[in-house]
C-alpha positions in Angstrom: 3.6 28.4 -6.0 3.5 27.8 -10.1 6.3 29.4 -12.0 5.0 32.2 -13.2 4.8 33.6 -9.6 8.0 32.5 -8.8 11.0 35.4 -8.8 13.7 34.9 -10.7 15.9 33.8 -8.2 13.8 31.0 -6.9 13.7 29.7 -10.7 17.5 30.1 -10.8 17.5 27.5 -8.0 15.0 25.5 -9.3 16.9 24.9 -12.6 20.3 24.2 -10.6 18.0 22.3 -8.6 16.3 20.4 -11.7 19.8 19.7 -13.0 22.0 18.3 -10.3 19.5 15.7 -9.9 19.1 14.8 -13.7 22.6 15.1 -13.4 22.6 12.5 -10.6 19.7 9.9 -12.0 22.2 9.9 -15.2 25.4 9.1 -13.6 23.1 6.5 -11.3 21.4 4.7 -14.0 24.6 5.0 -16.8 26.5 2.2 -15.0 23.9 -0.2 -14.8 21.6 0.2 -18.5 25.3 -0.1 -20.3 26.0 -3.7 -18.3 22.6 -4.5 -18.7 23.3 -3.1 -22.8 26.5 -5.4 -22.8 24.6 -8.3 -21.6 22.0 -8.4 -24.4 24.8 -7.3 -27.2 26.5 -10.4 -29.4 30.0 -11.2 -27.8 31.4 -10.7 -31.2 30.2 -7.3 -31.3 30.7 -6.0 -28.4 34.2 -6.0 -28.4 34.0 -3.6 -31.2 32.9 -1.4 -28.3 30.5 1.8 -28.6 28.0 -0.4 -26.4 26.2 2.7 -24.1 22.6 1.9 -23.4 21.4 0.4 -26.3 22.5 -3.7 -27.7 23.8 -3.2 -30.9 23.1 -6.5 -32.4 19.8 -8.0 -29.8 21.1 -11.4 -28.5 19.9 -13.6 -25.5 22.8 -15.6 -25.7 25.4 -14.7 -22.9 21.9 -15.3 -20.7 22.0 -19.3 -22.5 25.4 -19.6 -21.8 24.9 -19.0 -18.0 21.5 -20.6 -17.8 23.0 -24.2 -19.2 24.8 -25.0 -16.5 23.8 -27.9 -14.7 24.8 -26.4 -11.2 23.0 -23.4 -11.4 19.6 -24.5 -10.3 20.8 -26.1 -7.4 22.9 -23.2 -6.0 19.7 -21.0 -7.4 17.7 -23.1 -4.7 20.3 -23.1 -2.3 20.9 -19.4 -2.1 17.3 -18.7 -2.2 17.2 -20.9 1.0 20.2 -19.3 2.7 19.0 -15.8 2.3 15.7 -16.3 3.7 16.6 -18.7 6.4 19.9 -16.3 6.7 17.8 -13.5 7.1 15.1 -14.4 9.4 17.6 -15.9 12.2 19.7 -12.8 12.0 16.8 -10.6 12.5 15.3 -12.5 15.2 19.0 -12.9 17.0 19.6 -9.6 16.6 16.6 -8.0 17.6 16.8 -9.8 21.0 20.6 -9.2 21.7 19.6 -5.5 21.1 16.8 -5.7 23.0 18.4 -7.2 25.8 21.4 -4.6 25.7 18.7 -1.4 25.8 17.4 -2.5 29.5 17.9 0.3 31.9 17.9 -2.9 34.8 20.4 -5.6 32.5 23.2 -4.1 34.7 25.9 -5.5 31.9 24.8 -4.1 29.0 27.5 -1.9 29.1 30.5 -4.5 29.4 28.6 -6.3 26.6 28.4 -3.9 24.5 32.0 -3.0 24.9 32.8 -6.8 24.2 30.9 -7.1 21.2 32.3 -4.0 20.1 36.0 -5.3 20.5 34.9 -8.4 17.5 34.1 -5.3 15.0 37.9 -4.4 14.9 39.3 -7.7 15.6 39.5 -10.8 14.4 40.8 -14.5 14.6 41.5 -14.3 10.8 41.1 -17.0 7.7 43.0 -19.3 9.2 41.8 -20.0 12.6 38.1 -19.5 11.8 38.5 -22.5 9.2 39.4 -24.6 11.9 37.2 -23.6 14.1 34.3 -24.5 11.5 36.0 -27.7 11.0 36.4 -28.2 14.5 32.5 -27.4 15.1 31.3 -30.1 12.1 30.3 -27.6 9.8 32.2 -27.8 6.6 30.6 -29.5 4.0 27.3 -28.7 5.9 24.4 -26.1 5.2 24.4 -24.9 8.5 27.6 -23.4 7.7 26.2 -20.7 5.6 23.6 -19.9 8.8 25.9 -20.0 12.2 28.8 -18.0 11.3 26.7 -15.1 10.3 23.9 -15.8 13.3 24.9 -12.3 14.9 26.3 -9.1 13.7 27.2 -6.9 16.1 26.6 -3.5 13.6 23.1 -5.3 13.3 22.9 -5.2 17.0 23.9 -1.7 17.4 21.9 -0.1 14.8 18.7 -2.3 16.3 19.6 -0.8 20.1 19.9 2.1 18.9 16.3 2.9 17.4 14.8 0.8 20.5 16.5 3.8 22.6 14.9 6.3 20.5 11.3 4.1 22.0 9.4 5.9 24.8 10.7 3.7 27.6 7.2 4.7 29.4 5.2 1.7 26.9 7.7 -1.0 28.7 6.9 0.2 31.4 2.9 0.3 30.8 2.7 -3.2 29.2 5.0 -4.4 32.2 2.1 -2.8 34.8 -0.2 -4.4 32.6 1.2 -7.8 33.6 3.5 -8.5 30.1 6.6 -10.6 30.5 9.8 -9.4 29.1 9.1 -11.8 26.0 5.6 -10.0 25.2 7.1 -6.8 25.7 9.8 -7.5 23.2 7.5 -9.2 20.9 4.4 -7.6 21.3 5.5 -4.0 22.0 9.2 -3.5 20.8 9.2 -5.5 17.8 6.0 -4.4 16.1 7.2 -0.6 17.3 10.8 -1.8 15.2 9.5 -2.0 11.7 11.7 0.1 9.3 14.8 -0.5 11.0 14.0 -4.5 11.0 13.4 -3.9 7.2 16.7 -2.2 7.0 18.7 -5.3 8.7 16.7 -7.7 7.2 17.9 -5.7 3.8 21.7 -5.8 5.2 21.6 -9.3 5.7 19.9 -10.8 2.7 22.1 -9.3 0.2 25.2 -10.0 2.4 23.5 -14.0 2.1 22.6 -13.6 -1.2 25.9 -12.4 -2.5 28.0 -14.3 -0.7 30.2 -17.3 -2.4 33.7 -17.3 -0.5 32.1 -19.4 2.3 30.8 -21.8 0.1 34.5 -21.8 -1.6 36.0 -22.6 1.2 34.0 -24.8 3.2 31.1 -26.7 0.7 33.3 -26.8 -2.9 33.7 -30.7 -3.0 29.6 -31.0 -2.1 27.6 -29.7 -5.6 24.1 -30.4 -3.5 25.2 -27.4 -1.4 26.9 -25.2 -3.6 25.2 -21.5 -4.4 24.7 -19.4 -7.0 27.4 -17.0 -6.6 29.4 -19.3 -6.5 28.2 -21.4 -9.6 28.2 -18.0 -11.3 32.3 -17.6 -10.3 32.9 -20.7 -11.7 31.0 -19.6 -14.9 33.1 -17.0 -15.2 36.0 -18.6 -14.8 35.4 -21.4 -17.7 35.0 -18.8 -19.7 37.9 -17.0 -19.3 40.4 -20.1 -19.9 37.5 -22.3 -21.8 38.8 -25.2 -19.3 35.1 -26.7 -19.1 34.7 -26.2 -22.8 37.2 -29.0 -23.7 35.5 -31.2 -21.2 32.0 -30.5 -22.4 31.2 -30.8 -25.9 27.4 -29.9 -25.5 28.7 -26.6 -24.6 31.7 -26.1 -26.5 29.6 -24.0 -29.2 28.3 -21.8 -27.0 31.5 -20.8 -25.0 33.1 -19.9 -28.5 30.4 -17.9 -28.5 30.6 -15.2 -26.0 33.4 -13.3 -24.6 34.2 -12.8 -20.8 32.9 -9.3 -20.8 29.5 -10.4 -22.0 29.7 -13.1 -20.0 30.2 -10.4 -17.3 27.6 -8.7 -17.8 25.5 -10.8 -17.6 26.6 -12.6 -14.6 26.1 -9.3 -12.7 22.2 -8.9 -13.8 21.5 -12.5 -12.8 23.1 -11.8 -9.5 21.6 -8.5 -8.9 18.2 -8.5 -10.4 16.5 -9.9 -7.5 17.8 -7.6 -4.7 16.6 -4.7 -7.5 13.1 -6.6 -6.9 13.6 -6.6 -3.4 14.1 -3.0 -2.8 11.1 -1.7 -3.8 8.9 -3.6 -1.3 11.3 -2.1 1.4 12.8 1.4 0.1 10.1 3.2 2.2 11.4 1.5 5.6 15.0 1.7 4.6 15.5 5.6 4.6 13.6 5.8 8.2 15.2 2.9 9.7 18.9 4.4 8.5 18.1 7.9 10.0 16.0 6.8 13.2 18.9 3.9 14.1 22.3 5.5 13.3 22.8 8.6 14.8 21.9 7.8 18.3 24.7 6.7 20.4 
């Protein structure tokens, strides 16, 4: 219907309408164009303040700051590496625990599921799990960042629940047709899985990709298997207290330079420019696979 047919109280609503969600793409996209703002802005400058969405005075150098560490490529490479390897194994692992645990015939799905539900409020805390990663040979070891987080049980649940929501009569037609329970899984349930796959898979890489703590406190005296986030704390840190400054003339200059707002800023667009790149590709699973896998018991 154009507008002109419209009554006037369907274009009172419309306008409301129109207004909360301008209202709501400003207060969205605020936050992020004034960091990104901040980012580009001279150091000097910026504490001035008055930075909204616009740089002030046009500068790439908080960007050249970050980008000469020496560390940076390797924990670039490394958390590239994590989050896809991160990804794929906890998409896989959870996909088949889920599968597994929506059987009608697996007569212990339930005690399972009430077990794996017990490790979502409890915990062995900082302490013991250290020592049981140093007890299992994994510190100072990639496969640190991989095994701990091979299984969430969320994942799990969210997974079983959007296979329950399956027609349990294709199981059973692929199983007539002579299908194992492998090529049902993978050749019926999986394909059948898509959006809410896309949604895990979107939980766990920016869980991988952000991550740092781990590497903190099991990988800090290796620098081949150190990450981004990580490099990027570290960054931060210098700049704050200018520590790394003294100890590095090349960059002395530079650290002078920028303040640890800028510094800030920019930190947070390196680290969250590529899940912003990411999204895109999966935003049209994401809203299906939340719906479809949540509200199901």
């Amino acid at each position: 219907m154009t507008w002109a047919r419209k009554s006037l109280s369907d274009r009172l609503f419309d306008l409301v309408l129109y207004a909360a969600m301008i209202f709501t793409v400003v207060v969205t996209l605020y936050p992020f164009l004034n960091v990104l703002a901040i980012s580009l802005n001279d150091s000097t400058d910026t504490v001035r303040g008055g930075i909204h969405i616009w740089p002030r005075e046009f500068t790439l150098k908080n960007y050249e700051t970050i980008f000469q560490y020496s560390g940076l490529m390797t924990g670039f490479r490394n958390s590239v590496i994590r989050t896809l390897a991160g990804t794929l194994i906890g998409v896989i692992s959870a996909s088949m625990v889920a599968y597994v645990l929506s059987r009608e015939e697996f007569q212990a799905r339930r005690l399972f599921s009430m077990l794996f539900a017990l490790t979502m409020y409890f915990s062995g805390g900082l302490i013991p799990v250290y020592m049981l990663m140093r007890d299992l040979s994994l510190l100072n070891s990639f496969w640190v960042y991989l095994i701990p987080g091979l299984l969430s049980v969320w994942n799990v649940f969210i997974i079983r629940s959007y296979i329950n929501g399956l027609p349990y009569a294709l199981q059973e037609s692929a199983k007539i047709d002579g299908a194992n329970d492998f090529t049902i899984y993978w050749r019926v349930v999986l394909p059948l899985c898509q959006p809410v796959l896309a949604t895990v898979a979107l939980f766990i890489a920016v869980g991988q990709w952000n991550s740092w703590f781990d590497t903190y406190l099991y990988n800090s005296s290796n620098e081949s298997l150190t990450t981004l986030q990580y490099e990027l704390m570290k960054v931060l840190q210098s700049t704050q207290n200018n520590a790394d400054a003294a100890r590095n003339p090349n960059m002395a200059q530079n650290i002078a330079a920028v303040s640890p707002e800028s510094i800030r800023m920019a930190i947070t667009i390196v680290v969250t420019l590529p899940i912003l790149l990411v999204y895109p590709f999966l935003q049209k699973y994401f809203v299906k696979g939340m719906t479809l896998g949540a509200v199901k018991s």
